[in-house]
Every structure is written in structure tokens, then in C-alpha cells.
C-alpha positions in Angstrom: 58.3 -35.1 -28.5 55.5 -37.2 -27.5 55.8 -36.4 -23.6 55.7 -32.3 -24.9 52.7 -32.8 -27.0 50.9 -35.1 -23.6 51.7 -32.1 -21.4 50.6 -29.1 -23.8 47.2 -31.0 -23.9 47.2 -31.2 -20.4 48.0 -27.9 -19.6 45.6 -26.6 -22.3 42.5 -28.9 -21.0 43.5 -27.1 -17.7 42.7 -23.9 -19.0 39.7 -24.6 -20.4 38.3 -26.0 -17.8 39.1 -23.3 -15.8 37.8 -20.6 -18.1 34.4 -22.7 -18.2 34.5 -22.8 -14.3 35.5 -19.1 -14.4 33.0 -18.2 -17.0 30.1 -20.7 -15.2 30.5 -18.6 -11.9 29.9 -15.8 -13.3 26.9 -16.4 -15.3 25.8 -17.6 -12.1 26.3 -14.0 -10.4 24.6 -12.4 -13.4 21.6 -14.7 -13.5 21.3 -14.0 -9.3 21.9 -10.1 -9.6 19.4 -9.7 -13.1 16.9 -12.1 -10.4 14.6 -9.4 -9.1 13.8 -10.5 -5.3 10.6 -11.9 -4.0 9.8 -8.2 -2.3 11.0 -6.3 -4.8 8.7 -8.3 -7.9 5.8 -7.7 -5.1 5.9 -4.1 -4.7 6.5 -3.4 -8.9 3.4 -5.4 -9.4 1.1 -2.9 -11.9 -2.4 -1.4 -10.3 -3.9 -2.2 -13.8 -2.8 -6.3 -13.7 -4.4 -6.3 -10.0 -7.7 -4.3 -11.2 -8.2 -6.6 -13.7 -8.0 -9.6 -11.5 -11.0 -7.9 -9.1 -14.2 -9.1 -9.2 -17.1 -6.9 -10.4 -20.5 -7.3 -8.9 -23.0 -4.6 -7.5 -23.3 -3.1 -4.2 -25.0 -5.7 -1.1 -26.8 -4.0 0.9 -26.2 -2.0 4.3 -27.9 -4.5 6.5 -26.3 -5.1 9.9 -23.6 -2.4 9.2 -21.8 -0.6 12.3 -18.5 0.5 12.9 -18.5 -1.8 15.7 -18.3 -4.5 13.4 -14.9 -3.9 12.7 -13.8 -4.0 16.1 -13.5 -1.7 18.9 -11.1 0.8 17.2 -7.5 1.4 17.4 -5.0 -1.5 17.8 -2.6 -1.2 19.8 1.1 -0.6 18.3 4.0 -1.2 21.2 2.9 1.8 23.9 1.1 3.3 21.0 -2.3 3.2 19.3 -2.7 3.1 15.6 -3.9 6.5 15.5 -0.8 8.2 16.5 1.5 5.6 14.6 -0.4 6.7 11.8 0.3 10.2 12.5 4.0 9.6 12.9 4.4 8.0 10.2 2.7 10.2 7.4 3.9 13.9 9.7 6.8 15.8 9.5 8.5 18.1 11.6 6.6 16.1 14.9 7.1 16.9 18.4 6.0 13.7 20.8 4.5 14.5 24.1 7.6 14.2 26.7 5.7 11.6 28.9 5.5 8.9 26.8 7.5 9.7 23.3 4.2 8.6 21.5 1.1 11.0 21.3 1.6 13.5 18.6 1.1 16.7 19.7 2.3 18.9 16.6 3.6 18.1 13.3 3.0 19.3 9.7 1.0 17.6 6.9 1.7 17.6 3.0 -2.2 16.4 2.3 -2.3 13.8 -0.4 -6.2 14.5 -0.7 -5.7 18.2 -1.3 -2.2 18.8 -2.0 -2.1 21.8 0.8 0.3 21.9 4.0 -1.8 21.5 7.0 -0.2 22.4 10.5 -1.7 19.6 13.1 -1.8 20.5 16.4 -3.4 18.2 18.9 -6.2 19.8 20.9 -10.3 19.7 21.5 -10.8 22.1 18.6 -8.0 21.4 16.3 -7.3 17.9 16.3 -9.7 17.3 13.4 -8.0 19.2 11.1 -6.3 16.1 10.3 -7.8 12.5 10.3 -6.7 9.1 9.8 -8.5 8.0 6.3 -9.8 4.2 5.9 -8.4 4.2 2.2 -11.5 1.9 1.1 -14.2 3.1 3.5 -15.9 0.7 5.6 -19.5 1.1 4.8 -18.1 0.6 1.0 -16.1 -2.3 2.4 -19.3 -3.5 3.9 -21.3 -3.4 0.6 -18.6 -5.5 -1.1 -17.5 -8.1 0.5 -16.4 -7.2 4.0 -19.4 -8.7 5.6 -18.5 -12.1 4.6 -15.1 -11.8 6.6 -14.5 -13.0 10.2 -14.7 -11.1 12.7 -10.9 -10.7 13.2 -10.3 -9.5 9.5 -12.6 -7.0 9.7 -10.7 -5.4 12.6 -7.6 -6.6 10.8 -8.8 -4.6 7.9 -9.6 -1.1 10.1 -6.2 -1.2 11.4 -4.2 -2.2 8.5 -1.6 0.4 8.1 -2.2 0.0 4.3 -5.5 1.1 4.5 -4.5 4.3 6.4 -4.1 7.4 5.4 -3.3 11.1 7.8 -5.5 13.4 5.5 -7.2 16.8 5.3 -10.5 16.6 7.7 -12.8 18.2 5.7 -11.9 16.0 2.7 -12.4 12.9 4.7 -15.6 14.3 6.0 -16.9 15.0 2.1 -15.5 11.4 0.7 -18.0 9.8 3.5 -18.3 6.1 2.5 -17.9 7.2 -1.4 -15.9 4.6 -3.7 -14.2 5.8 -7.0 -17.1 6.3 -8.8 -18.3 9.0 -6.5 -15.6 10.3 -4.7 -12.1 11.2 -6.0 -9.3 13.0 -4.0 -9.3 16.9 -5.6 -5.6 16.7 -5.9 -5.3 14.9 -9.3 -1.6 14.4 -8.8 -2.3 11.6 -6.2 -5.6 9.5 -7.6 -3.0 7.4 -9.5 -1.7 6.3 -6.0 -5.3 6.5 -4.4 -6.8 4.0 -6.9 -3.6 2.1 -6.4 -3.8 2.0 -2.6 -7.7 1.0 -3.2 -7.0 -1.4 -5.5 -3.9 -3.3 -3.5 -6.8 -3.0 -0.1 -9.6 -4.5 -2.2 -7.1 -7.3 -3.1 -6.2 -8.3 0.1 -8.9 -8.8 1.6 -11.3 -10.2 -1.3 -13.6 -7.5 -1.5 -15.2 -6.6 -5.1 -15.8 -3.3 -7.1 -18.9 -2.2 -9.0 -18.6 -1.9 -12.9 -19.0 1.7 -12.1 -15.9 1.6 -9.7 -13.8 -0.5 -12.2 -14.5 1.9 -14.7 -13.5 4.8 -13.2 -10.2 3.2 -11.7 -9.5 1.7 -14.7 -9.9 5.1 -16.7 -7.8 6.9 -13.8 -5.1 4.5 -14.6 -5.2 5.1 -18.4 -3.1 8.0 -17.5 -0.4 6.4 -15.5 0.3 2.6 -16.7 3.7 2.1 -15.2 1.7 3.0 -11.6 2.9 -0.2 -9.0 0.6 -1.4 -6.3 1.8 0.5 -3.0 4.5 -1.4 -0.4 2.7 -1.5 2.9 3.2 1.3 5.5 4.1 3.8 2.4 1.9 6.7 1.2 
């Protein structure tokens, strides 16, 4: 009776342990599947939490201000430039020039800056109608904060496909160096992901925002709460 009574506690501890070991693995898998990844916390991080986090000062002035201080223009991506890898990747519908699978020559845009179709086709007297945007302009960047970078950022900073955008020409032409305040894109469906995109640049790279600025990005944002800081290389 004894030796029965030894081996049913045996054989019972066995199972236990093995239902804890069973159970402990998979609270494991749970805890690692519920674990958001490093990337994925990064690009969910709210527009609002960032904005608050910017620092508000007024306007420096222009002093010293070129575009040559933010380096001699497009970087070069692969065989590429950044203009046309800008183009490629905010187009649709492209066709490459056959000689070297890289210059744009046609394609079709879904503006985010008016919310119109614009049909890009490369020549003297039509390229225009769509440029590549510098998100936060660089006379703005100029007047808060950029000045203060080295050399190497700035030019980081013009080329950083974050900061791009393919847009309307005319609208980029009207926005000049505006920030928030004075400029906004006419297609209200996108300022959510314009202040956004502004905000996530500003961040990067250290640059403030005037009250004026924060105000009006903060009030944009009002409206859209949930909106996420942008993942690099998206629109």
C-alpha cells in the first residue's frame, strides 16, 4: 500500500511540474507576442506627446542664410539622385528612362498638398509641375535652430527622405519658407500628417517652433489625437 501511495505522489508531482512548465512556456509566448517591438513602439509614437516635448522660442534671425548652407544639393542614392528617388517613391504608374532605369520621365501624382492627380512629365516646361517639398523649409529651419548644426547635418537634413515630399509646384511655390502658423496645405485631409511629418523633422534634428507654430499644430491635432509620428520614407 505504501509503495502505491509513493508512486501516485510521484506520478502526480510529475504532472504538476509539467503543467507549470507547460503553462510557464506559454506565458512566456504571450508576454513576447503582447511585447510591441522596438520599430513598431517607434512609429505608433503620438504627434501630440512629440509636440509637447519641442521647444518654443521665437524666430533667430535670417543672418548668413543660403541654400548653400545645406550643401550642394541632391545626395546621391546608388546611380540615382535624391530627386528622382523622391519621385519614385511618392509616383505611380512611372516609366524610367531606358538608359539608366533611374530618371523619371513620367508618372502620376495623388498631391497631398492639394488632393488633385497631377500627370508629371519630365521636360524644360513641365517638370515643375511637380517638386520635391523640404517638409520644414529651410529658411524656417534656419530661423530655429538649423544654424547651430554642423555642417554635415544641415546637408543631412536637405536630403533626409523624411523631410521630402513630391508635391503640387504651385503649392510649394505659395508655402515659400512658411511654418504652420502661415502656411497650411489646402487639402485638410492631410494637415494631420503634415504637422506630423513637421513635427517628427523638427525632432530629429533639435530645431524649435514659435508659440505661434505650436499653437496652430497643436490645434490641428485637436482633431486627430490617435495621429502617430510618420515611419521614414512614408508619406
Amino acid at each position: 500500500m505504501m509503495r502505491r501511495q509513493r508512486l501516485a505522489l510521484v506520478l502526480t508531482s510529475c504532472i504538476v511540474l509539467t503543467v507549470l512548465s507547460v503553462w510557464s512556456a506559454y506565458r512566456q509566448r504571450q508576454d513576447q507576442v503582447a511585447q510591441p517591438s522596438p520599430s513598431s513602439t517607434a512609429a505608433s509614437q503620438l504627434a501630440s506627446a512629440t509636440l509637447a516635448h519641442l521647444p518654443i522660442k521665437g524666430r533667430a534671425p535670417m543672418t548668413g542664410y543660403s541654400r548653400s548652407q545645406f550643401g550642394s544639393g541632391w545626395a546621391a542614392v546608388g546611380a540615382c539622385d535624391m530627386r528622382e528617388y523622391i519621385l519614385a517613391r511618392d509616383l505611380t504608374q512611372i516609366t524610367f528612362r531606358p538608359d539608366d532605369n533611374c530618371t523619371v520621365l513620367n508618372g502620376l501624382l495623388d498631391d497631398p498638398y492639394t488632393g488633385e492627380i497631377i500627370h508629371f512629365t519630365r521636360g524644360p516646361s513641365t517638370s515643375q509641375a511637380v517638386q520635391i517639398d523640404h517638409v520644414v523649409a529651410l529658411g524656417d529651419a534656419w530661423q530655429k535652430g538649423a544654424q547651430q548644426l554642423t555642417p554635415q547635418t544641415r546637408e543631412q537634413l536637405y536630403n533626409d527622405p523624411l523631410e521630402l515630399l513630391a508635391v503640387d509646384g504651385a503649392a510649394n511655390q505659395q508655402k515659400g519658407d512658411g511654418d504652420a502658423a502661415t502656411w497650411l496645405p489646402a487639402n485638410r485631409a492631410y494637415r494631420c500628417r503634415y504637422i506630423a511629418r513637421q513635427i517628427a523633422v523638427k525632432a530629429k534634428y533639435h530645431l524649435w517652433v514659435t508659440q505661434a507654430e505650436h499653437d496652430t499644430m497643436e490645434h490641428i491635432l485637436s482633431t486627430c489625437p490617435t495621429q502617430a509620428l510618420p515611419v521614414v520614407q512614408q508619406r
